[in-house]
BAVEXFI-395222 format. One record per residue (C-alpha): residue number from 0; x, y, z. Coordinates in steps of 0.1 Angstrom, whole numbers, plus 5000, padded with zeros to 4 digits. Layout:
 pos east north   up
 NUM    X     Y    Z
...
***
This chain:
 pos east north   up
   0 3846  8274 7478
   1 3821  8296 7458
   2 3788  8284 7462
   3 3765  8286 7425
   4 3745  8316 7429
   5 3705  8313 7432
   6 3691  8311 7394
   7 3670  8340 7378
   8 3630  8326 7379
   9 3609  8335 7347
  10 3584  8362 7354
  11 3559  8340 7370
  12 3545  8371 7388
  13 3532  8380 7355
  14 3493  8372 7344
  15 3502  8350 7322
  16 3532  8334 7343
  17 3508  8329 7376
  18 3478  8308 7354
  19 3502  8290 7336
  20 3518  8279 7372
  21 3479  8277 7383
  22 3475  8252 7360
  23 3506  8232 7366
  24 3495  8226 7400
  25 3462  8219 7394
  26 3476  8196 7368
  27 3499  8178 7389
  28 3473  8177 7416
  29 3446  8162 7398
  30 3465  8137 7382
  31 3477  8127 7422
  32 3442  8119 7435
  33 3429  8111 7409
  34 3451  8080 7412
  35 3448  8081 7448
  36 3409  8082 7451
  37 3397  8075 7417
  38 3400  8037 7420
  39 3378  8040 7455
  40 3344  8054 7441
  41 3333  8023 7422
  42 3332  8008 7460
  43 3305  8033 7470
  44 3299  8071 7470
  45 3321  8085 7499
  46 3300  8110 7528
  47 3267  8113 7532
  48 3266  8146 7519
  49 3281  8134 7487
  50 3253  8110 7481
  51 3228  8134 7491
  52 3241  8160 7466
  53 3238  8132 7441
  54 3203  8127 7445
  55 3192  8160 7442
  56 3211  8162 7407
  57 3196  8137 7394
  58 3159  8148 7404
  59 3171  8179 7380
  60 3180  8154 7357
  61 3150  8132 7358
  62 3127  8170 7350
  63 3122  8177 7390
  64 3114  8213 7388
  65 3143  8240 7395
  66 3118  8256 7420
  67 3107  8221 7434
  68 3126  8222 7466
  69 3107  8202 7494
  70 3125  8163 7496
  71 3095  8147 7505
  72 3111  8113 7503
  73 3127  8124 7533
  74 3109  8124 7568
  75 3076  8114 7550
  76 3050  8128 7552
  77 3061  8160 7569
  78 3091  8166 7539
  79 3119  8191 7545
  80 3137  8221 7529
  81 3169  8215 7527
  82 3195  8244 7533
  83 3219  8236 7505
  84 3221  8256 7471
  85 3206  8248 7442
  86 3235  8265 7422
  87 3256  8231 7430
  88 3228  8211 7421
  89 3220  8226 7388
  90 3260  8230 7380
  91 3262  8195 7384
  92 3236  8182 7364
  93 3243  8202 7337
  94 3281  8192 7336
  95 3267  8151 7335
  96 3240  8159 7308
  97 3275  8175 7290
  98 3291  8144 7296
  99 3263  8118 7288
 100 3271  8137 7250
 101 3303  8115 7248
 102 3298  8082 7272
 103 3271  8064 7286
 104 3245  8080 7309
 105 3264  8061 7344
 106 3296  8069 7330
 107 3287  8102 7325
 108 3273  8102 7361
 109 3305  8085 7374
 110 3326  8111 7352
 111 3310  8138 7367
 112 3314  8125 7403
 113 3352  8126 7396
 114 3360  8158 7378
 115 3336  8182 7397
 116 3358  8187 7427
 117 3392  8189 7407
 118 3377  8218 7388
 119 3377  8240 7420
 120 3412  8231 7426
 121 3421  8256 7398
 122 3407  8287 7414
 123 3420  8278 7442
 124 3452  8272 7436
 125 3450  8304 7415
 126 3437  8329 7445
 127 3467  8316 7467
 128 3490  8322 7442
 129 3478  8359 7440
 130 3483  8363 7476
 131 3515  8352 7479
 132 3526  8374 7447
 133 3509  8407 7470
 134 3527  8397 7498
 135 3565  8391 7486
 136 3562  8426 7471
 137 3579  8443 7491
 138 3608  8421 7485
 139 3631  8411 7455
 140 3622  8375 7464
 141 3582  8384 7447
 142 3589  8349 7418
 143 3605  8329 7445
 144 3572  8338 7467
 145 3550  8322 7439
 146 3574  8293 7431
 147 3572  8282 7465
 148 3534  8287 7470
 149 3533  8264 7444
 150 3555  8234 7455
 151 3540  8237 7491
 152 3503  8236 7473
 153 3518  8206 7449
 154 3536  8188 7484
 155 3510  8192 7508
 156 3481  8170 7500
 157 3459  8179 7536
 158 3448  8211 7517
 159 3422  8188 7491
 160 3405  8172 7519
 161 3374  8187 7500
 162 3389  8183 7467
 163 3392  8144 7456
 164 3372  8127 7431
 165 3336  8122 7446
 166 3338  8151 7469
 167 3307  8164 7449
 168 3296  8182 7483
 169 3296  8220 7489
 170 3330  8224 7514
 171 3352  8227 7481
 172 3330  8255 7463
 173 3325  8277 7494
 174 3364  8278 7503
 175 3377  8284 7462
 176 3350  8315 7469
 177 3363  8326 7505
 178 3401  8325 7486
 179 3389  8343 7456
 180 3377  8367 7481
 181 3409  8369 7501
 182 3426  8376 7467
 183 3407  8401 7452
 184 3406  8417 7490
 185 3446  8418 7490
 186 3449  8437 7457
 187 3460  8477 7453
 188 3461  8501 7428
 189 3439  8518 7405
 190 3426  8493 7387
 191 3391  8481 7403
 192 3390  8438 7393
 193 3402  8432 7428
 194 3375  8447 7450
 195 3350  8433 7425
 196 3363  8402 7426
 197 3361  8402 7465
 198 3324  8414 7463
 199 3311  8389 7434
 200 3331  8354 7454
 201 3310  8370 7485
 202 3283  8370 7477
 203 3281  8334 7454
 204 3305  8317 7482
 205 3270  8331 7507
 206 3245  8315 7481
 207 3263  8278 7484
 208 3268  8280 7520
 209 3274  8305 7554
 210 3302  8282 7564
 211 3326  8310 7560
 212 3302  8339 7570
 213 3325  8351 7595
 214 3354  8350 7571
 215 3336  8366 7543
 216 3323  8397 7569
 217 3363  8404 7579
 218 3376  8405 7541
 219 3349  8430 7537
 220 3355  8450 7571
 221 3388  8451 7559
 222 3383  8469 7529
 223 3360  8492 7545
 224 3389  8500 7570
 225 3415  8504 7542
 226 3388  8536 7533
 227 3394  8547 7567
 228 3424  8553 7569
 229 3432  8564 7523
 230 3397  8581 7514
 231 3412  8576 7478
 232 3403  8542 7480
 233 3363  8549 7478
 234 3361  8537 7442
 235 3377  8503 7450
 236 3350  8501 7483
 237 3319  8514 7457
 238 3331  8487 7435
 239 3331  8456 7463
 240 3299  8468 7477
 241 3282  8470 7442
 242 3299  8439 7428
 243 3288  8421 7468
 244 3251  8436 7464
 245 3247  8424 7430
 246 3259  8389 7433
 247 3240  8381 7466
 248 3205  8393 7448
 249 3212  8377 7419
 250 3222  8342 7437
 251 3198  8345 7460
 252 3166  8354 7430
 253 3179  8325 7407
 254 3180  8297 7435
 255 3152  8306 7457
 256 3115  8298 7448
 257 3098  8333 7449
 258 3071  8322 7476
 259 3102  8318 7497
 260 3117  8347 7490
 261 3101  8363 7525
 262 3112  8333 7545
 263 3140  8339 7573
 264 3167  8313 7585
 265 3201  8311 7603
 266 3215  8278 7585
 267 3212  8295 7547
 268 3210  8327 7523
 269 3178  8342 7532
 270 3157  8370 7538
 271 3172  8384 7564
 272 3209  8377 7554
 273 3201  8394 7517
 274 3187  8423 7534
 275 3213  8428 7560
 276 3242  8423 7528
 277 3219  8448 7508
 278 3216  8473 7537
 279 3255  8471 7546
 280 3267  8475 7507
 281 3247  8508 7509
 282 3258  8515 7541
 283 3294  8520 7531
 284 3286  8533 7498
 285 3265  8563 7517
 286 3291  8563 7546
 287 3320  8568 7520
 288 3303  8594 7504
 289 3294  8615 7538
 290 3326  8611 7558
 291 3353  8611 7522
 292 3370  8645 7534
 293 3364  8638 7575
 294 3386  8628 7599
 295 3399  8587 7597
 296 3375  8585 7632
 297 3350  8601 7615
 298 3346  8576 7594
 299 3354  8546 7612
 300 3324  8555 7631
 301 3306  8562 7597
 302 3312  8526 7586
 303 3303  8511 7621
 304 3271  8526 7625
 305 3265  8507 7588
 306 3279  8476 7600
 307 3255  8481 7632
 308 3224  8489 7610
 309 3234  8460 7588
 310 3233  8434 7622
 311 3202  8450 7633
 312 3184  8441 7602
 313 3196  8407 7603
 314 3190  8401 7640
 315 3158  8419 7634
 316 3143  8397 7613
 317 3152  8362 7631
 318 3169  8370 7669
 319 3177  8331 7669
 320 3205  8335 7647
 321 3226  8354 7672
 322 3231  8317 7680
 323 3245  8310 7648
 324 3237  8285 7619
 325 3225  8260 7642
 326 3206  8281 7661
 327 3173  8260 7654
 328 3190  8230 7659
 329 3168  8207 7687
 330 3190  8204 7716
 331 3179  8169 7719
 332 3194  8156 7687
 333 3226  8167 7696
 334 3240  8140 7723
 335 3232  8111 7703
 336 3239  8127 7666
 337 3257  8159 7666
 338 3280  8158 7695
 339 3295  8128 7679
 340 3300  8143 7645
 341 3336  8143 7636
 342 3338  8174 7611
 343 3324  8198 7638
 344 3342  8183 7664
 345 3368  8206 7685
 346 3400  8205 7679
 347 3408  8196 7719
 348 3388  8166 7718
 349 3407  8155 7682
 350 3442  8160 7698
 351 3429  8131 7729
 352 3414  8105 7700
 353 3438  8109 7673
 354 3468  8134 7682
 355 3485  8121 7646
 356 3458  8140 7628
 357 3455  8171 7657
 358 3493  8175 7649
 359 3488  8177 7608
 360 3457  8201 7614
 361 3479  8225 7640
 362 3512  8222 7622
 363 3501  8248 7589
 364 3487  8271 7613
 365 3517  8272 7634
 366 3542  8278 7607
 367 3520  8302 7593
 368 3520  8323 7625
 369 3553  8321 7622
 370 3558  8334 7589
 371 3538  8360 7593
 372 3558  8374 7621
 373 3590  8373 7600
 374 3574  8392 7571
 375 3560  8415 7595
 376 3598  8423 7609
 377 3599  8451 7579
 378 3580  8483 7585
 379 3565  8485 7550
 380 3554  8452 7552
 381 3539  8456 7581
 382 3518  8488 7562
 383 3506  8467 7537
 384 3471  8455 7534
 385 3479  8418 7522
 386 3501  8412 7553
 387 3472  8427 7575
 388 3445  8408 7562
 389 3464  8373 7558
 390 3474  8374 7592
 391 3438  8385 7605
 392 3427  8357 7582
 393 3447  8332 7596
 394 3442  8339 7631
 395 3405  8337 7623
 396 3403  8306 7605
 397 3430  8289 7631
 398 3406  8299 7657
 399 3375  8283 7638
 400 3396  8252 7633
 401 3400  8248 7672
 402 3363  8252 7679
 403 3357  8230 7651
 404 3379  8211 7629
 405 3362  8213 7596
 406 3375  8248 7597
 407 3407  8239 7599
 408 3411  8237 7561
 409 3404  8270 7555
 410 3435  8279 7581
 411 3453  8256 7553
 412 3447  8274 7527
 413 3454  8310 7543
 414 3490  8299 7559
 415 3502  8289 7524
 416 3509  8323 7512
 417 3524  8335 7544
 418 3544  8299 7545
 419 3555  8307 7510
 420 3563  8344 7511
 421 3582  8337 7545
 422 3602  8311 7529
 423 3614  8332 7498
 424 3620  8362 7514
 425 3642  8336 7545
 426 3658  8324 7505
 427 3665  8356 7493
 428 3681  8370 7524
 429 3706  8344 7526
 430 3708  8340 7491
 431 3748  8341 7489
 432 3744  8305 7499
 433 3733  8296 7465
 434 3715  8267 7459
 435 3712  8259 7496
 436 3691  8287 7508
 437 3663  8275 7493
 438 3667  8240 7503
 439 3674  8252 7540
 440 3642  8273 7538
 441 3622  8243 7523
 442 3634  8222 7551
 443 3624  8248 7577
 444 3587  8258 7564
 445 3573  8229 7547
 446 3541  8219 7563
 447 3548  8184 7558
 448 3581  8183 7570
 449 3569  8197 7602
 450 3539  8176 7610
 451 3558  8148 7601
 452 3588  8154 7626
 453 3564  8164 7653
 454 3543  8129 7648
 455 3575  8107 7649
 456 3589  8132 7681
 457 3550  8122 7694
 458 3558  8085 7687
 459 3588  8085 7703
 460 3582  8103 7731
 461 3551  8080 7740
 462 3571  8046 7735
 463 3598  8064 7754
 464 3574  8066 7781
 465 3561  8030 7778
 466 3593  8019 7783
 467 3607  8039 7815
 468 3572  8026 7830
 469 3585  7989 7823
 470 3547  7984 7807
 471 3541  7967 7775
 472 3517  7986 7752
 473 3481  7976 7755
 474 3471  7960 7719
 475 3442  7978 7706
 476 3411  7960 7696
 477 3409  7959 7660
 478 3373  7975 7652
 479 3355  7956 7624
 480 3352  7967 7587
 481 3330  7993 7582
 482 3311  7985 7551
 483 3280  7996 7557
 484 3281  8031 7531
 485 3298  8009 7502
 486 3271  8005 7475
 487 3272  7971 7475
 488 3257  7968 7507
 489 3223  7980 7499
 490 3217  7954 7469
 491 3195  7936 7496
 492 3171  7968 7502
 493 3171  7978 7468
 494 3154  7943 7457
 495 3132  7943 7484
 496 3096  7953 7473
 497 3074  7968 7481
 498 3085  8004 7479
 499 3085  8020 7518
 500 3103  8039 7542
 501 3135  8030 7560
 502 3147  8035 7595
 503 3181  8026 7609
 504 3212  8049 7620
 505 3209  8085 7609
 506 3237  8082 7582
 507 3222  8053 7565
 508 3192  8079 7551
 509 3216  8093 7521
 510 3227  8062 7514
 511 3191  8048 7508
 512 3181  8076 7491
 513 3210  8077 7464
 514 3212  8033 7459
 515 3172  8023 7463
 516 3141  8034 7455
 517 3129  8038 7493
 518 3126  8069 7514
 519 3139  8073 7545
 520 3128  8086 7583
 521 3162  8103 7594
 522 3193  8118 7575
 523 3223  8138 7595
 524 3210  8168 7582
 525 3198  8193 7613
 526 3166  8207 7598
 527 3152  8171 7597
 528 3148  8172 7637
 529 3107  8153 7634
 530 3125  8126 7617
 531 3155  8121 7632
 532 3138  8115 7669
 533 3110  8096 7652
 534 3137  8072 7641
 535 3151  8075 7674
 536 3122  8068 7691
 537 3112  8034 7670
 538 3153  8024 7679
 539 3149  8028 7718
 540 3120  8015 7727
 541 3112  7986 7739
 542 3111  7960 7710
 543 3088  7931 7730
 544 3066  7956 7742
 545 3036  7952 7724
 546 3021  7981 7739
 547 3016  8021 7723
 548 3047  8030 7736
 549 3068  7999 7724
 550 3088  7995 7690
 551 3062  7977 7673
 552 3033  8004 7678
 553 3057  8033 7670
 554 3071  8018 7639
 555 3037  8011 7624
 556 3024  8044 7629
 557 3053  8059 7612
 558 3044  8039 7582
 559 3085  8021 7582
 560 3090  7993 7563
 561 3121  7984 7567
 562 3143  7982 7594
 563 3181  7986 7588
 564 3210  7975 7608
 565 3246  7976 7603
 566 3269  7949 7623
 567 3304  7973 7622
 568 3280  8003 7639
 569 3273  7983 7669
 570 3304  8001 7689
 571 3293  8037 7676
 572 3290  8062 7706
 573 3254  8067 7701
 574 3246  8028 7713
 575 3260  8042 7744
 576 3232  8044 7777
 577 3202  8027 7755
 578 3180  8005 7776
 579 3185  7966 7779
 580 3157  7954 7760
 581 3159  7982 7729
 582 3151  7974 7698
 583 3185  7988 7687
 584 3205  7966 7711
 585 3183  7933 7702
 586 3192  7941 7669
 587 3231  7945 7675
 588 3232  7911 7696
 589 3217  7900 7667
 590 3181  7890 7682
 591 3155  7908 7659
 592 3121  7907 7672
 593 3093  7886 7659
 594 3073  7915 7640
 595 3103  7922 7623
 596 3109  7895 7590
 597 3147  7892 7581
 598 3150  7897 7544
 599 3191  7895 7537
 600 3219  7864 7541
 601 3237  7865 7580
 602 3265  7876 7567
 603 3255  7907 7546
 604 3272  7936 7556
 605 3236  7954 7562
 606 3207  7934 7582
 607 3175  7945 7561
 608 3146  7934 7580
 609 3106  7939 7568
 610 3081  7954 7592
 611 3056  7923 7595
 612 3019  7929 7583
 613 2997  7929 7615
 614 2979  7901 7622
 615 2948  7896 7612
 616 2916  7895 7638
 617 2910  7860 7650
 618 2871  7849 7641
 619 2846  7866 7664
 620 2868  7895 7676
 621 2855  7925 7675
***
């Protein structure tokens, strides 16, 4: 029996072809979540960060100065500067005050909240479908490679983590910037959009965030090393370094107040970063120039005596941040706040509390790897820079994932185009099965596929277990509802007057901010370390203790107000070790203290309680 041979594609390797495909995806994407998660944001507004990023907008909106950076309402008096970008802000207010032309101000607030994150879904989508086209070049299977970077993107719904409605955060922006970078990076020839592509998503991707610092410094080693060894590509490397100078300065002038302009930090675009991106653009631009006609080790070392310069200047200006972003983090927040953040968790300790979601987060990095490896069993393949770098890449960002697993979707999005170009070329080469060599290659590749037959194998293997140990399974207690970041739940401390500070777990702060008109003591945001052991401090002392040192005493001079407690956080990990008689435990047994006045029903999903005026001097007391 003849099998149907495989059909011709349309040229969707064409510009035209790939945007159109872009925008199918995107399309058929949106339209997914935003049935998925649409429905969910009238019950509150998702992660902290989410809110928080809301209530910066809509200071822009309510004529809070650009340059007017210092939140005062939190950690009052002492304010903070947050490290987030003003970019996202302004973009985001200026898309609602669009929107408030056509609908109501709230729907145009609630509009905004849903179509913000699906717009970066488009260039992202778009920057993956670029890599897979460079990489199934060097095979006839180049359309298959985009057709099936397009289904997996379409099928495999883990890679918009960052992308549903509401995710108004910054995670989505800085990785559709790291991929725009990995796709201009990728691209050859004469013509010079792809370096400058890869410079310009740089250098904004740097402005919104340093999450992918690391990621961002090895697209751009890359193309200084693809001068090493073809000194006819130093107009594509003067192109990224001009295009990566330019939109770092420009970002960095338009966002930052100019009496801040000398400041220095780890956690954000600063000084010292802009400097050290400045000095290493002209570093490779002069090295280029000095060492074109030298020897390839020539000027390998040309470029790393720029790269050398370029960390000495950074390090230079702030040695802390050898340490990283959170190099200025106080190690005493970090056993009861960030050691128990799950986004920056490591992937070892993931695999032990939830191995289903361990196995979905390892599974595209995995087949990746392995896709990579059968591209890379053709010589020229192996010479080309878009195999090079995607396999770097996703050894990089797989590695980042492990130490912490917020990474891990950036090791998504670099194994699609490997998964994809793998899967073609596997297509192609036993394409005399018709029809069935791409199904079989489906079957093998698909990211879904895989993490699903390793979870049920997982499943299986542990009941197996259960049952050769003649042991029934231990029922796990059912932990209560968590409602206590659904809007509704702050109705109490909204209508509570008069206008004050609030203290309570450190995730409750954005919350407060973005549904109340109170301030707050603590937020999970690191550069808020006074506040967040202030808050601390009030929730483990000692609430009958009507001394300095007690609850009472530290409360009052902080100025709080109001005291919030939420019943479903009573088994969160940072109750665990507090003393006995701490005003956090009284409060989860549900014995408040006298001082404090209980201002919401028994049964509200948050406990609002008033900080009692002091009592007044008795007659003849001093």
């Amino acid at each position: 029996m003849r099998l149907p041979r495989l059909p011709d594609l349309p040229d969707l390797t064409s510009r035209r072809g790939l945007l159109l495909t872009a925008l199918a995806v995107t399309a058929i994407v949106a339209v997914y979540l935003g049935v998925r998660d649409g429905p969910g944001m009238k019950l509150g507004y998702g992660d902290t960060d989410d809110a928080m990023r809301l209530v910066l907008a809509r200071q822009l909106l309510n004529g809070r100065g650009w340059w007017d950076q210092k939140e005062m309402i939190l950690q009052p008096p002492v304010g903070v500067y947050l490290h987030w970008s003003r970019l996202l802000d302004g973009g985001i207010a200026l898309m609602q005050r669009v929107m408030a032309w056509f609908v109501s101000w709230n729907d145009a607030e609630t509009a905004t909240r849903f179509i913000w994150p699906l717009l970066w879904i488009f260039p992202s989508v778009t920057a993956t479908l670029l890599v897979a086209r460079k990489l199934g070049e060097t095979s006839a299977s180049r359309p298959w490679a985009v057709l099936v970077a397009a289904v997996v993107m379409v099928l495999h719904q883990p890679l918009y983590n960052q992308f549903h409605p509401g995710r108004i955060d910054h995670h989505n922006a800085q990785m559709a910037f790291f991929l725009l970078a990995f796709a201009g990076a990728v691209q050859t020839g004469p013509k010079l959009w792809g370096p400058a592509l890869a410079g310009a998503a740089t250098g904004l991707g740097l402005a919104v965030g340093l999450e992918a610092l690391v990621f961002q410094a090895v697209i751009g080693a890359a193309l200084a090393l693809r001068f090493v060894f073809a000194a006819d590509e130093e107009r594509r490397l003067r192109a990224y370094a001009a295009a990566l100078a330019t939109s770092t300065l420009a970002a960095f002038m338009i966002q930052t107040p100019p009496w801040r302009w000398s400041v220095v930090a780890c956690d954000a675009i600063a000084f010292n970063l802009v400097a050290a991106i400045v000095v290493a653009a002209a570093g490779m631009v002069l090295a280029a120039r000095l060492t074109r006609g030298r020897h390839p080790l020539v000027r390998f070392l040309g470029f790393g005596a720029a790269g050398a310069v370029a960390a000495l200047v950074y390090l230079g200006l702030d040695r802390n941040c050898i340490r990283g972003p959170f190099a200025d983090v106080d190690p005493r927040v970090k056993p009861f706040w960030l050691d128990y953040v799950q986004e920056v968790a490591p992937f070892p300790r993931l695999l032990k509390r939830h191995p289903d979601d361990a196995i979905v987060l390892a599974a595209p990095s995995v087949l990746g790897l392995l896709g990579w490896l059968w591209l890379g069993r053709r010589r020229d393949t192996r010479g080309s820079a878009a195999w090079r770098l995607s396999g770097g890449l996703l050894l990089l960002t797989s590695a980042a994932g492990f130490a912490m697993v917020r990474s891990a979707n950036y090791a998504f999005w670099a194994a699609v185009p490997l998964i994809a170009a793998a899967a073609a070329d596997l297509a192609w080469r036993y394409r005399k099965l018709g029809f069935l060599a791409p199904l079989l290659a489906g079957l093998v590749v698909m990211p879904m596929g895989a993490a699903g037959i390793a979870i049920a194998a997982t499943k299986a293997w542990n009941n197996a277990s259960v049952a050769l140990a003649h042991k029934p399974p231990a029922k796990a207690a059912k932990p209560p509802d968590d409602y206590c970041f659904n809007s509704s739940s702050y109705r109490d401390l909204a209508a509570a007057r008069p206008v004050g500070l609030a203290a309570g777990d450190i995730d409750f702060g954005p919350f407060v901010l973005a549904l109340t008109p109170h301030s707050t003591l603590s937020a999970p945001y690191h550069r808020m370390t006074w506040g967040i052991l202030a808050a601390r401090g009030v929730l483990v002392a000692d609430a009958d203790d009507p001394g300095p040192d007690g609850a009472q005493a530290r409360a009052r001079r902080l100025g709080v107000t109001y005291v919030l407690e939420c019943p479903a956080h009573r088994i969160n990990a940072d109750r665990t070790g507090l003393p006995k008689n701490s005003l956090q435990t009284d409060l989860d047994k549900g014995d408040a203290p006298d001082w404090l006045a209980p201002i919401s029903d028994d049964d509200a999903p948050i406990q609002v309680y008033r900080v009692r005026p002091p009592a007044s001097p008795g007659p003849g007391t001093p």
